[in-house]
LOFI-303785 format. One line per field, with one value per atom (N, C-alpha, C): residue in one letter; chain; x, y, z. Coordinates in steps of 0.001 Angstrom, whole numbers. Each point is the difference from the previous one (the first is absolute). Layout:
BEGIN
r A ...;
c A ...;
px X ...;
py Y ...;
pz Z ...;
This chain:
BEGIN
r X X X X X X X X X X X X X X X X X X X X X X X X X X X X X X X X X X X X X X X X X X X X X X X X X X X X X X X X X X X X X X X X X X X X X X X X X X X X X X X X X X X X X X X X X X X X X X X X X X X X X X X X X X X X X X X X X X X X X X X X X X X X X X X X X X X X X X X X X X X X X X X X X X X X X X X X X X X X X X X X X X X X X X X X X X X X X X X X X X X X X X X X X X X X X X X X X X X X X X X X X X X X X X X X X X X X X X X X X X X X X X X X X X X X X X X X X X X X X X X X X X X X X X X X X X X X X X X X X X X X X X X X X X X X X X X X X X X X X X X X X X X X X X X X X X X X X X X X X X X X X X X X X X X X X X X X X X X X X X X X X X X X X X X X X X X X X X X X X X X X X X X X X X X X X X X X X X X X X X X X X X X X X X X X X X X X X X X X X X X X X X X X X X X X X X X X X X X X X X X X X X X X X X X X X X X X X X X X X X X X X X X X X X X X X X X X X X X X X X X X X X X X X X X X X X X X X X X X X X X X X X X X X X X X X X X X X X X X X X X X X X X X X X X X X X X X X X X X X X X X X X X X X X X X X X X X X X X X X X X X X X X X X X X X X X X X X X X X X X X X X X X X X X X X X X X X X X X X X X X X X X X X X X X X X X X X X X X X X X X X X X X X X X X X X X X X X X X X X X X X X X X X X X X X X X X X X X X X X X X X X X X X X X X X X X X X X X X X X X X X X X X X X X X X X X X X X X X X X X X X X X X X X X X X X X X X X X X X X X X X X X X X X X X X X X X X X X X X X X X X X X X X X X X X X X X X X X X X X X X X X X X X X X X X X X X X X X X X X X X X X X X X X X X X X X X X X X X X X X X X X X X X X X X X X X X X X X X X X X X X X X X X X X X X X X X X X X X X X X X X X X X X X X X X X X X X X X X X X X X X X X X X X X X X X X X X X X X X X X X X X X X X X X X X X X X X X X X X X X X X X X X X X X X X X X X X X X X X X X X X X X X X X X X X X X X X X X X X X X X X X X X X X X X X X X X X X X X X X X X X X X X X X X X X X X X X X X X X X X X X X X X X X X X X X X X X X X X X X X X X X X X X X X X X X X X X X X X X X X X X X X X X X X X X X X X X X X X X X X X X X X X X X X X X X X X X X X X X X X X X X X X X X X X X X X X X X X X X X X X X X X X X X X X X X X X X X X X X X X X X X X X X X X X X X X X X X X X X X X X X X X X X X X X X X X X X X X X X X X X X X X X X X X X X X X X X X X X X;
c A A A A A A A A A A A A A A A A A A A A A A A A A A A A A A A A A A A A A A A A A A A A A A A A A A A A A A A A A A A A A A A A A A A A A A A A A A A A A A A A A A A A A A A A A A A A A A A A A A A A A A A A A A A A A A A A A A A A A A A A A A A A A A A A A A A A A A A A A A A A A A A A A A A A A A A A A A A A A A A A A A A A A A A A A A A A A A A A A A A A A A A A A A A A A A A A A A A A A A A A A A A A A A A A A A A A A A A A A A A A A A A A A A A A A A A A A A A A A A A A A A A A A A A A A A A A A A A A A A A A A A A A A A A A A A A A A A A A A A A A A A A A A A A A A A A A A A A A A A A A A A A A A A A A A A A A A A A A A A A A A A A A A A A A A A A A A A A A A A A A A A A A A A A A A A A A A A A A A A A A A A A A A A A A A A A A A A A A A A A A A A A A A A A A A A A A A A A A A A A A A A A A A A A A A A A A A A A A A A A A A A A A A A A A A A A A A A A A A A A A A A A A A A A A A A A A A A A A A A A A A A A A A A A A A A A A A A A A A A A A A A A A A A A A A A A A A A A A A A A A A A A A A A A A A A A A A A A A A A A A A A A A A A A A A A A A A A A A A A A A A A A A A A A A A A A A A A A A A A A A A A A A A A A A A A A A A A A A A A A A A A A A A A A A A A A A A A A A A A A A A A A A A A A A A A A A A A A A A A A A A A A A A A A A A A A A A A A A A A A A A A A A A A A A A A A A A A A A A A A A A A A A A A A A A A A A A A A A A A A A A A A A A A A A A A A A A A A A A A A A A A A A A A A A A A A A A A A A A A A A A A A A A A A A A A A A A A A A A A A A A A A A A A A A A A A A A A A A A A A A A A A A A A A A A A A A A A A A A A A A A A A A A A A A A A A A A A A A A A A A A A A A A A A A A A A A A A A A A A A A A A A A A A A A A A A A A A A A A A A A A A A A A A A A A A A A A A A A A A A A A A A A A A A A A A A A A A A A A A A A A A A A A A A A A A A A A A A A A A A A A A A A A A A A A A A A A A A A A A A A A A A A A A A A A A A A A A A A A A A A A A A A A A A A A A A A A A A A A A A A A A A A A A A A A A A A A A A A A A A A A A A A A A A A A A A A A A A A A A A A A A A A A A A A A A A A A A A A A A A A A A A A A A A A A A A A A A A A A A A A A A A A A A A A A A A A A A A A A A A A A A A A A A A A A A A A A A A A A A A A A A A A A A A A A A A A A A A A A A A A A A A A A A A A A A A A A A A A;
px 130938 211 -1200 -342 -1217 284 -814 345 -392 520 -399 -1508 -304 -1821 -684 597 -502 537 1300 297 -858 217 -891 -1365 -712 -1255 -172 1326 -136 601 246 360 -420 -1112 -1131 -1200 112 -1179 530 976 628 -437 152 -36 -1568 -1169 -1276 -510 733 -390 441 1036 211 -832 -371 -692 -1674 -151 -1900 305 1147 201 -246 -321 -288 -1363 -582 -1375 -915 -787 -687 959 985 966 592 77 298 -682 -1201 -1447 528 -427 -308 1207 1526 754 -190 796 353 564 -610 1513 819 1330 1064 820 367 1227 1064 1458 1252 1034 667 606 1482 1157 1706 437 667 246 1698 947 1484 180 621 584 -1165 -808 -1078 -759 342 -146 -1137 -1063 -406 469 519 737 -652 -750 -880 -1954 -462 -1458 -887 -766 -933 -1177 -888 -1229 -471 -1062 -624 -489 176 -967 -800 -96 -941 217 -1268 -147 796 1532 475 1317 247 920 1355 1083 945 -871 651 -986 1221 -554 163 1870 533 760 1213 -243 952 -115 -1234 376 556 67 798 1501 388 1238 485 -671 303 75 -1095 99 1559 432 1148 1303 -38 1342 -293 -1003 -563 991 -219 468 1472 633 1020 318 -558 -32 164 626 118 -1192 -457 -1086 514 1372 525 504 -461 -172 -660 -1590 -1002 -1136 -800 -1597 -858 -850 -1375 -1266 -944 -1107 -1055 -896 -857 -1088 -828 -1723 -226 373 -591 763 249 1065 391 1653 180 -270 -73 -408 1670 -762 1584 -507 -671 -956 378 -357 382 -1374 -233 -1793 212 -525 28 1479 666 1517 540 1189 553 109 721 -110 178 -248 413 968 76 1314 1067 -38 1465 300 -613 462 807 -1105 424 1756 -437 1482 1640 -609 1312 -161 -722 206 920 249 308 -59 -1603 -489 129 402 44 -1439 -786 -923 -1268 -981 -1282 -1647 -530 -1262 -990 -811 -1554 -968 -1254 -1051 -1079 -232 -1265 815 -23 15 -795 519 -960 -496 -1630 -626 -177 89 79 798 -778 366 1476 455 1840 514 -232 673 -189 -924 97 1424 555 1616 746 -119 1113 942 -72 495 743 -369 650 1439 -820 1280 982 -611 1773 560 -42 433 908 -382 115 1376 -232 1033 1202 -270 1324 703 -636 860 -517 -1300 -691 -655 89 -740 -1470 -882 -1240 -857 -899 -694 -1763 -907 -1517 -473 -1585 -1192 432 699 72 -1091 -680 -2032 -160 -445 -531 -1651 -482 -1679 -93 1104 -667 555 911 259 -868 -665 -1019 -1353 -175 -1140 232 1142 40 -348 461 -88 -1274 -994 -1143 -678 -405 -467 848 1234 1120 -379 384 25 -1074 -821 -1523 -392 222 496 870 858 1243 -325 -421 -594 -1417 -962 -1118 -543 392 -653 -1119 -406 -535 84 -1364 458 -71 402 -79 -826 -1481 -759 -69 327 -172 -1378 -853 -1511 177 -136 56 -1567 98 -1076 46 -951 247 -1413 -256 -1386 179 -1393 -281 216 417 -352 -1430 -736 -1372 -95 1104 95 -1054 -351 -87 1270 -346 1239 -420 -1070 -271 -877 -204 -765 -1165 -918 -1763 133 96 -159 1538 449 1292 756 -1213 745 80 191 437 1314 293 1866 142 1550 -30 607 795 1009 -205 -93 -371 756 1814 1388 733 679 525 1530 302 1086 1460 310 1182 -336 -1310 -185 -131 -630 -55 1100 1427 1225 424 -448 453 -938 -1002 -804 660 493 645 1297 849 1209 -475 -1334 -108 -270 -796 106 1112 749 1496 768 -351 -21 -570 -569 -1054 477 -441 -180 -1312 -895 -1242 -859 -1156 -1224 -982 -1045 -935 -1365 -1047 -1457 -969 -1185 -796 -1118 -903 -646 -376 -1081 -870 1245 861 1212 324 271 271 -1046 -1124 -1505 -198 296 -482 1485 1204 1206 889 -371 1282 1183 499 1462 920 1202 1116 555 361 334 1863 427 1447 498 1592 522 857 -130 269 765 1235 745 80 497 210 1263 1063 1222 357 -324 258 -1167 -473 -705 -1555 -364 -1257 -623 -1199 -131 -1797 -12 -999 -1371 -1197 -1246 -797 -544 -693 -1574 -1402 -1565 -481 -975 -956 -1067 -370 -1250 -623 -874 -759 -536 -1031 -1237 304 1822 855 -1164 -78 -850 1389 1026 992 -464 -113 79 800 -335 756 834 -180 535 850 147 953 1103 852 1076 1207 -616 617 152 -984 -66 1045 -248 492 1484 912 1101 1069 -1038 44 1089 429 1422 981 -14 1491 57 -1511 349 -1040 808 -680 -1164 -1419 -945 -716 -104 -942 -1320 -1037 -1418 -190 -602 -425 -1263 -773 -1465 -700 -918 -558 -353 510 -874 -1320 -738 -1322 -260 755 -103 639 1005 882 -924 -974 -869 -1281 -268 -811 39 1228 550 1419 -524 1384 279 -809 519 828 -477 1211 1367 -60 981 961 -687 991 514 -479 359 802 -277 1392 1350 140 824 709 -886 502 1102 -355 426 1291 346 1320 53 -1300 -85 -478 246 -159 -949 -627 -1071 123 -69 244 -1974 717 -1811 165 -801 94 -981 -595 -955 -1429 -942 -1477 -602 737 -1142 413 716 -301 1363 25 545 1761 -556 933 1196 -785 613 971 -644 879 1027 53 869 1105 6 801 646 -696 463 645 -341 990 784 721 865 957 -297 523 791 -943 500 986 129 935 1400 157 1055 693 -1224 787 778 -598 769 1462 237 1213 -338 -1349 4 -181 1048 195 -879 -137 -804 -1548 -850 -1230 -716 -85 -577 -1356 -1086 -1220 -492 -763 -602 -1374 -857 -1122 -986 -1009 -1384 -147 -1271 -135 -418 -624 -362 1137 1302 1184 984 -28 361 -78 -1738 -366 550 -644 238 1632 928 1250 -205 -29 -162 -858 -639 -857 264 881 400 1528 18 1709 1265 -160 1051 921 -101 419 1291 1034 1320 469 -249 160 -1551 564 -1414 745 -461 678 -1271 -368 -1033 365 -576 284 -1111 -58 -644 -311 -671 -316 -1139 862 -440 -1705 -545 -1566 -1090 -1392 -990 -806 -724 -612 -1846 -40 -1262 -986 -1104 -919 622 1191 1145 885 -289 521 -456 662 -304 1179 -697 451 1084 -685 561 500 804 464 -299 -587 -667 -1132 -1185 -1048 809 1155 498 741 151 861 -697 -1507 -608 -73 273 362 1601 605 1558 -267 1066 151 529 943 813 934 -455 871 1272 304 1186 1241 810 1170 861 1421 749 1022 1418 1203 708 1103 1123 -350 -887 -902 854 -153 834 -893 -40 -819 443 -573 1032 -810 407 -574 349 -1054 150 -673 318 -353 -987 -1289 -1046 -481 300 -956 793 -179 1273 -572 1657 -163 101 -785 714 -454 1407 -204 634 -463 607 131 407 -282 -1475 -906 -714 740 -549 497 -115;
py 130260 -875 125 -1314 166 246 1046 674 -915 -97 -1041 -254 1037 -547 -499 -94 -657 -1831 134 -993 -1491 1094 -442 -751 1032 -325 -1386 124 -1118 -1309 -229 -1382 -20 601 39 -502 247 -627 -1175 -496 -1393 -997 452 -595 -108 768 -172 -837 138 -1262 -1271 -332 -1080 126 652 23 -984 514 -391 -1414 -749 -1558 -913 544 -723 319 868 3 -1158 -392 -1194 -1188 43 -1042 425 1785 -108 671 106 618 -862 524 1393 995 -882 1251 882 1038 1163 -963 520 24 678 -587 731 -160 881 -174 749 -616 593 79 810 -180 762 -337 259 963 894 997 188 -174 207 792 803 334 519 300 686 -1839 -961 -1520 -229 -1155 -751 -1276 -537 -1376 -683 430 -629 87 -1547 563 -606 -420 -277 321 -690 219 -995 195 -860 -528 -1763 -927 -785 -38 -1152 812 -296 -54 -804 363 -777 40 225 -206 1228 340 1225 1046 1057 939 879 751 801 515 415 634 -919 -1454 -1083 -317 -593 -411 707 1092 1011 -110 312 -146 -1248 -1191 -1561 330 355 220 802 607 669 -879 -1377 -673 -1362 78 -983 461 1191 402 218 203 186 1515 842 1284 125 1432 -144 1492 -57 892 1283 -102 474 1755 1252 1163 96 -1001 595 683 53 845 -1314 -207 -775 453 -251 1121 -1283 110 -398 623 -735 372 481 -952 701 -405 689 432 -1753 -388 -865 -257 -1216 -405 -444 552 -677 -785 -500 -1102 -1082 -1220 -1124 -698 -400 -493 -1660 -537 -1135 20 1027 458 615 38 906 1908 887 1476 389 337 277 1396 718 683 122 -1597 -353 -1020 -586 242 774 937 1158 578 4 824 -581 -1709 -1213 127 510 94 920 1073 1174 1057 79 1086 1023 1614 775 1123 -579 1203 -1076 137 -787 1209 -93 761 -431 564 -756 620 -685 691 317 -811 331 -786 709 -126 -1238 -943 -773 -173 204 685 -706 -1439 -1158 289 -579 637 -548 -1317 -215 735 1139 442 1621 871 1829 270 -351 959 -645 -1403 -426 -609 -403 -829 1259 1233 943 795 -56 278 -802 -1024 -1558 261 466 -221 1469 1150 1499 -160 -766 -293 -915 -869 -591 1089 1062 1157 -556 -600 -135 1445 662 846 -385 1115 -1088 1282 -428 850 -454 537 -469 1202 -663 390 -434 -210 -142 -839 82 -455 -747 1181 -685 -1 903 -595 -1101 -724 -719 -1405 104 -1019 -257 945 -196 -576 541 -374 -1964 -149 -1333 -983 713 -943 883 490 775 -559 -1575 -876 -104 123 -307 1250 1062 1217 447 -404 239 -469 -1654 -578 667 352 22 1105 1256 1185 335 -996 472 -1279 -1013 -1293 -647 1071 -1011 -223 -1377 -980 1093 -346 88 -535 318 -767 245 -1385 254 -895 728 -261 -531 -1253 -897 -602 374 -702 -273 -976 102 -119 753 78 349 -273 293 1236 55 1723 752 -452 292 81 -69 41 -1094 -1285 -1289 -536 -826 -289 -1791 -634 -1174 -844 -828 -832 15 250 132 -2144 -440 -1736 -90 -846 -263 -1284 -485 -1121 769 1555 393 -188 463 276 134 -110 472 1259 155 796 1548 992 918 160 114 310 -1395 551 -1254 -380 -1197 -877 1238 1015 856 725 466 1282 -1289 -929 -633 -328 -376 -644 1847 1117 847 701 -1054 895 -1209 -1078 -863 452 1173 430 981 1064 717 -212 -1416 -1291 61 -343 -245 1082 1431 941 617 -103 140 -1090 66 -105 -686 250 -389 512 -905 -80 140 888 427 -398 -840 282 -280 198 -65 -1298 -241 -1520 -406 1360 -136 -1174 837 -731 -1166 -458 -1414 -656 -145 -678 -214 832 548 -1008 296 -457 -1418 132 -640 -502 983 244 180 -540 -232 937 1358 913 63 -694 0 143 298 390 -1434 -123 -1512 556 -513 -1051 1188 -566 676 571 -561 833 230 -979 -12 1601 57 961 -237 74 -860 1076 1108 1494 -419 689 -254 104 -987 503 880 839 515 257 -959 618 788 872 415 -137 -69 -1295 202 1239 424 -1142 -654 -948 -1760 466 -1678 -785 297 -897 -735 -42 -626 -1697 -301 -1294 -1096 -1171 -473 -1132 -199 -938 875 826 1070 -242 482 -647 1092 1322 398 -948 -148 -722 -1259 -790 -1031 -223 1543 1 778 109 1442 -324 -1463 -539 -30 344 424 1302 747 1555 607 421 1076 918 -219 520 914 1334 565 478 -69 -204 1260 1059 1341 143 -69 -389 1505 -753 661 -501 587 -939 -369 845 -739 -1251 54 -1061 -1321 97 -701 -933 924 -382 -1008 536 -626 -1486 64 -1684 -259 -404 -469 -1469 -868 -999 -153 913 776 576 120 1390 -1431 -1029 -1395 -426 -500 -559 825 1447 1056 -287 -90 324 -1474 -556 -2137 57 514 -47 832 561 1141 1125 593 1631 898 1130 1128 1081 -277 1526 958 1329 1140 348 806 625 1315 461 1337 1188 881 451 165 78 -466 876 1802 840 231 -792 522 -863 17 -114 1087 1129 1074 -103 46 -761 -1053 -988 -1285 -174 927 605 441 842 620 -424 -954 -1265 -1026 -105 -1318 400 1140 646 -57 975 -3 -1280 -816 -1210 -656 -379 -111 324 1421 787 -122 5 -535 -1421 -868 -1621 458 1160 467 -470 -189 -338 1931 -386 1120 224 -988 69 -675 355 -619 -128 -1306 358 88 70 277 -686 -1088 -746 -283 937 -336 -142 273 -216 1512 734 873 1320 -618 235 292 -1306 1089 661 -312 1024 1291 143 1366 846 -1304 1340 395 -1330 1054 1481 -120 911 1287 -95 901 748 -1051 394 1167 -607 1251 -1476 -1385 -211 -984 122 -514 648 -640 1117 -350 -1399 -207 -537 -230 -62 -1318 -924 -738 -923 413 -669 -503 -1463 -587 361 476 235 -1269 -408 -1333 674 -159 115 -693 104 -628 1232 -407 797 -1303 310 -1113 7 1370 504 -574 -981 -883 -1204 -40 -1916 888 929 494 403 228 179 1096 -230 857 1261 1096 1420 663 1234 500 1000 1407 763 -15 -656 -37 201 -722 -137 1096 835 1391 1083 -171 1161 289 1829 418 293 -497 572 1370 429 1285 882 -383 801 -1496 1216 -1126 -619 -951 -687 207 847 197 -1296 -355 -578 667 -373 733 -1440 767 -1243 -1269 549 -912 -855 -1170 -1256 -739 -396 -429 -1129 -1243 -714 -936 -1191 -675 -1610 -725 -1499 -771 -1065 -454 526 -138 849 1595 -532 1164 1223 837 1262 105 98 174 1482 1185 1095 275 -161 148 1756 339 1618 -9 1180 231 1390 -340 831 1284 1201 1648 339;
pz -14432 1162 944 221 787 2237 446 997 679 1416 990 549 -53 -52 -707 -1361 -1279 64 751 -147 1179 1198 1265 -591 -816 -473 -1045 -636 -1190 948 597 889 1118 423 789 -834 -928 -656 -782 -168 -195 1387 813 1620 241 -212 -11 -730 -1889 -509 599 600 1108 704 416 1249 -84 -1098 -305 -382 40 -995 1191 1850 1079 206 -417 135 -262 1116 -16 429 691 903 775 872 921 1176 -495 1055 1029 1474 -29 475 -463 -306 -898 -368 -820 -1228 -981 -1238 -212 -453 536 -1476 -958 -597 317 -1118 389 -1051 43 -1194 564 -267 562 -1652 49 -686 264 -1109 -98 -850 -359 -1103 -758 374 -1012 -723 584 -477 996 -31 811 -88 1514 293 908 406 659 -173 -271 618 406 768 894 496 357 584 1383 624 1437 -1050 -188 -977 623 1366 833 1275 23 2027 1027 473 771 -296 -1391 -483 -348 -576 586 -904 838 -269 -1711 -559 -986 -40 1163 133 27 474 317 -1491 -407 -1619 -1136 29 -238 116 926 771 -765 -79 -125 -1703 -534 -1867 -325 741 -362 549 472 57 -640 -490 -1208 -1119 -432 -1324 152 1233 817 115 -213 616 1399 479 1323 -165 1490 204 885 157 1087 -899 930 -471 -1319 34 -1044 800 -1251 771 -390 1351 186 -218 -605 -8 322 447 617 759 -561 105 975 1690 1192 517 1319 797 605 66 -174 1970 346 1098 805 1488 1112 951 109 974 -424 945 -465 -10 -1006 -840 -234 -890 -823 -586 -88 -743 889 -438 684 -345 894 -599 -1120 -748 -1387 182 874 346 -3 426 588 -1001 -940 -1534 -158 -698 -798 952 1199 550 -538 212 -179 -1736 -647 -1105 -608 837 -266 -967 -14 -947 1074 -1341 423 152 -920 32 -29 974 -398 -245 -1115 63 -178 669 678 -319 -1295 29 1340 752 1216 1319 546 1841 662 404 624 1370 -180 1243 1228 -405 835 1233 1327 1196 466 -685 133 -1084 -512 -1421 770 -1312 349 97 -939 192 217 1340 237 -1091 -771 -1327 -406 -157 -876 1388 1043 866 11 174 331 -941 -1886 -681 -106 522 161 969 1122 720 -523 -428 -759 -683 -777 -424 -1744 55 -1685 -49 -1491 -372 -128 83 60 -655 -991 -730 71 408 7 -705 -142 -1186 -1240 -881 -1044 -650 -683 -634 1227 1103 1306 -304 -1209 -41 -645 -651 -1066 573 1028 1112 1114 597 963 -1102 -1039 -627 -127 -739 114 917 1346 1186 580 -485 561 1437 -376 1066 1483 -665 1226 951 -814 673 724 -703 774 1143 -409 1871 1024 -456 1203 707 -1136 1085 -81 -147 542 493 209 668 -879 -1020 -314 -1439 -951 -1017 -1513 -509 -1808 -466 -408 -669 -1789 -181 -1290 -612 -602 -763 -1180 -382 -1380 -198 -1630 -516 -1358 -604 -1474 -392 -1015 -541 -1627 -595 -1688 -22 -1663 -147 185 117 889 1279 198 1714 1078 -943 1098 670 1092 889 -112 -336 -156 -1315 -23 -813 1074 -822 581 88 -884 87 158 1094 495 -1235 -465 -559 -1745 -495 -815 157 1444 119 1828 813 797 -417 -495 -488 -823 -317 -908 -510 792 -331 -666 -1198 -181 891 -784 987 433 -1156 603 997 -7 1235 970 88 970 933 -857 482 676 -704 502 1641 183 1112 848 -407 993 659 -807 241 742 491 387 1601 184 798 545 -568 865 459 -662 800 1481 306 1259 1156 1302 529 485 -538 449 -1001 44 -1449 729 -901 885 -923 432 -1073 1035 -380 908 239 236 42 -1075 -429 -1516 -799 312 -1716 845 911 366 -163 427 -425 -1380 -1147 -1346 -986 634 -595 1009 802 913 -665 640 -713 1365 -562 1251 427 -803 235 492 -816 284 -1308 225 -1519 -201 -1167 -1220 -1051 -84 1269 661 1568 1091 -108 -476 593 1571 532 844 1280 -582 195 761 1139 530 963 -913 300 1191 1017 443 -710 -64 -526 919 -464 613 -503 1274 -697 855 -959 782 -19 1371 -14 1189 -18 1060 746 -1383 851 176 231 -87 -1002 -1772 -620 -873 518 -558 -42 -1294 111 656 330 1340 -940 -1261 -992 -832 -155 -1048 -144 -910 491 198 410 717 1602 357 1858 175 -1418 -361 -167 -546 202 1215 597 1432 701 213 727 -531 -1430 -1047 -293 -481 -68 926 746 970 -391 1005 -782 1351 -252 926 -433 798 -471 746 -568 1238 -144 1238 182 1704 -102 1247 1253 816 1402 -92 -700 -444 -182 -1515 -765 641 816 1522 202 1022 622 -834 -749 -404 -1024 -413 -299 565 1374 519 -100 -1011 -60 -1348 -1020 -776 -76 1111 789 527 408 240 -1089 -837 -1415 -267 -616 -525 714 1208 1119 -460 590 -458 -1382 -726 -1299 -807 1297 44 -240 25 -760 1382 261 716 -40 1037 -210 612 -880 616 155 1629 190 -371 -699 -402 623 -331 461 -733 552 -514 -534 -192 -433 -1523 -687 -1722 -644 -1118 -997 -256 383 147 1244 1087 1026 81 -619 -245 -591 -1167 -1324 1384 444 699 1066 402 1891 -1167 -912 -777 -344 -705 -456 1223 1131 1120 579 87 687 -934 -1453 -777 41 464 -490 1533 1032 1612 -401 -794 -284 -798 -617 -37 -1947 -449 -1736 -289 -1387 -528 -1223 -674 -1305 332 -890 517 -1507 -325 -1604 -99 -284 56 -1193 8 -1087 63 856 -10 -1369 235 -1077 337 -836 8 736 1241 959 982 566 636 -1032 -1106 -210 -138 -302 282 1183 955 1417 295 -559 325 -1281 -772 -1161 844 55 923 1227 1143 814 -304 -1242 -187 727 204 186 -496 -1543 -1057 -138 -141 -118 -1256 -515 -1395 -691 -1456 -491 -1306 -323 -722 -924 -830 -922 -1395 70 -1733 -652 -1073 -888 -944 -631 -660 -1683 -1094 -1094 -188 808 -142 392 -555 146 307 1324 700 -364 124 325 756 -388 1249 -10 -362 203 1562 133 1070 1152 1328 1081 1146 768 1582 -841 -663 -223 1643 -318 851 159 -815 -4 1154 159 1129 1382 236 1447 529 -1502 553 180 274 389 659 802 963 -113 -1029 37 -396 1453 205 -885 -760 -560 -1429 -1492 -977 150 36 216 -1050 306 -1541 426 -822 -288 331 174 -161 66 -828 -322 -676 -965 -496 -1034 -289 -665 -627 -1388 -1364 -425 24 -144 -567 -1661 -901 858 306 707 -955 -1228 -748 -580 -54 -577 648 1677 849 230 677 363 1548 552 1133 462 498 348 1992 -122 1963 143 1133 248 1706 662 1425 145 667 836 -95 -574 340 988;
């Protein structure tokens, strides 16, 4: 007979696999699964499937009078601590209470400044048993970005690229290919798109590519752009500028550069896009006032799609928290261009992997990890 921590563990990790099936539709909430426990049975189960929409613990509750089960003196297990605020939904508490489960257990605490406990007291007070940690690393790991926001203010950057097995990142002649990655990793860097919050590349790649920088299809999903663009050489025809009144676009530049084409600085503005002034003494600097200012706009994810050059310097700077690269079955050699190697000189220290994930996308392999 399996002992109650064994059991905790095995429908805790039923509830996580729920949990990861909202990833990429309900940024920049948490993902949340759930799963209702009778009789040694599951009768209920659920997950958060959209941004807006009931959260994990209600669909739950609701899957178990579908099948016509009653939920009343079972166990709830669920990912993160269920919420008593009134949001886009209502408490998920006061669910669970009118549900009348007797025992609810909670992998991670939620740190969020209407949450820290309260969710686990209201429910403590009704006279629910209430059990936490249960795979509280492998629940915080899921929602890593979330967590990272809520208690340290600031973003999640995640670093994407795709290059040859030679480690080019382009076609030396553009009209070989735009593409290095084929069409699956592609549909999959679009899902990574709709993860985030905000897209980040720098001018070089808008000048070199102009590219829209939004995720296709949207899903309803419309993540801020973000350039960097010291010497405002943003083209004034791009079509980033061009779509700036449907997707929100911030341009981060210098008072310098301000100054010195302010009839530029009209046109950008004219055209619906936003400039951030940053500061004028480096590259490093800027890395760090953009980050900042991001995570003040309350964006949690930040995807990073530059050319080789920003990507270096986040790489360099240490503030890469994920790392997400397609690999592409080709050897480019002089059909190739912009390597990544040159831009990482001066990295301080080798970059390991952890939680590293291998993964086959029609021809190419994708392997993304987190920063050690």
């Amino acid at each position: 007979m399996e002992s109650q921590a064994t059991q905790d563990t095995k429908y805790m990790q039923t509830a996580l696999g729920l949990a990861k099936r909202g990833v990429g539709s309900v940024e920049p909430n948490p993902a949340v699964g759930c799963v209702i426990v009778k009789s040694d049975q599951v009768i209920g189960r659920g997950w958060h499937r959209q941004l807006g929409g009931p959260h994990a613990e209600v669909n739950a509750i609701q899957d178990c009078q579908t099948i016509g089960a009653s939920p009343d003196g079972a166990t709830l297990y669920v990912t993160l601590e269920p919420c008593c605020h009134q949001g886009k939904t209502g408490p998920c508490t006061d669910a669970i209470i009118a549900g009348g489960l007797r025992k609810v257990v909670v992998a991670a605490s939620d740190p969020s400044e209407h949450a820290k406990g309260a969710g686990l007291k209201r429910l403590q007070q009704a006279g629910i048993e209430v059990v936490t940690g249960v795979c509280e690393g492998e629940a915080r790991l899921l929602n890593a970005p979330f967590f990272k926001s809520v208690e340290t203010g600031r973003c999640w950057v995640v670093v994407k690229w795709a290059q040859s097995l030679d480690g080019k990142l382009a076609y030396a002649d553009p009209s070989q290919g735009q593409w290095i990655s084929g069409q699956a990793s592609q549909s999959d860097a679009h899902a990574l798109r709709r993860r985030t919050q905000a897209i980040l590349a720098g001018v070089n790649t808008v000048i070199a590519d102009n590219p829209l920088l939004t995720p296709r299809p949207s899903k309803g999903h419309n993540p801020l752009r973000v350039v960097l663009d010291r010497g405002l050489r943003i083209p004034l025809t791009c079509r980033l500028l061009s779509t700036a009144k449907r997707h929100p676009l911030l341009i981060c530049t210098t008072a310098r550069a301000v100054d010195a084409r302010p009839k530029a600085v009209k046109s950008i503005q004219k055209k619906g896009a936003e400039l951030l002034i940053g500061p004028d003494s480096g590259d490093n600097a800027n890395l760090g006032f953009v980050l900042g200012q991001l995570g003040g706009r309350g964006i949690q994810q930040v995807l990073v799609e530059g050319g080789a050059q920003v990507i270096g310097s986040f790489l360099r700077e240490g503030l890469a928290d994920e790392i997400c690269v397609y690999v592409a079955p080709s050897i480019l050699g002089n059909h190739g261009a912009a390597e990544l190697g040159p831009s990482l000189n001066g990295l301080a220290a080798a970059i390991g992997l952890r939680n590293l994930e291998i993964k086959r996308l029609g021809d190419d392999v994708r392997i993304r990890g987190l920063t050690a």
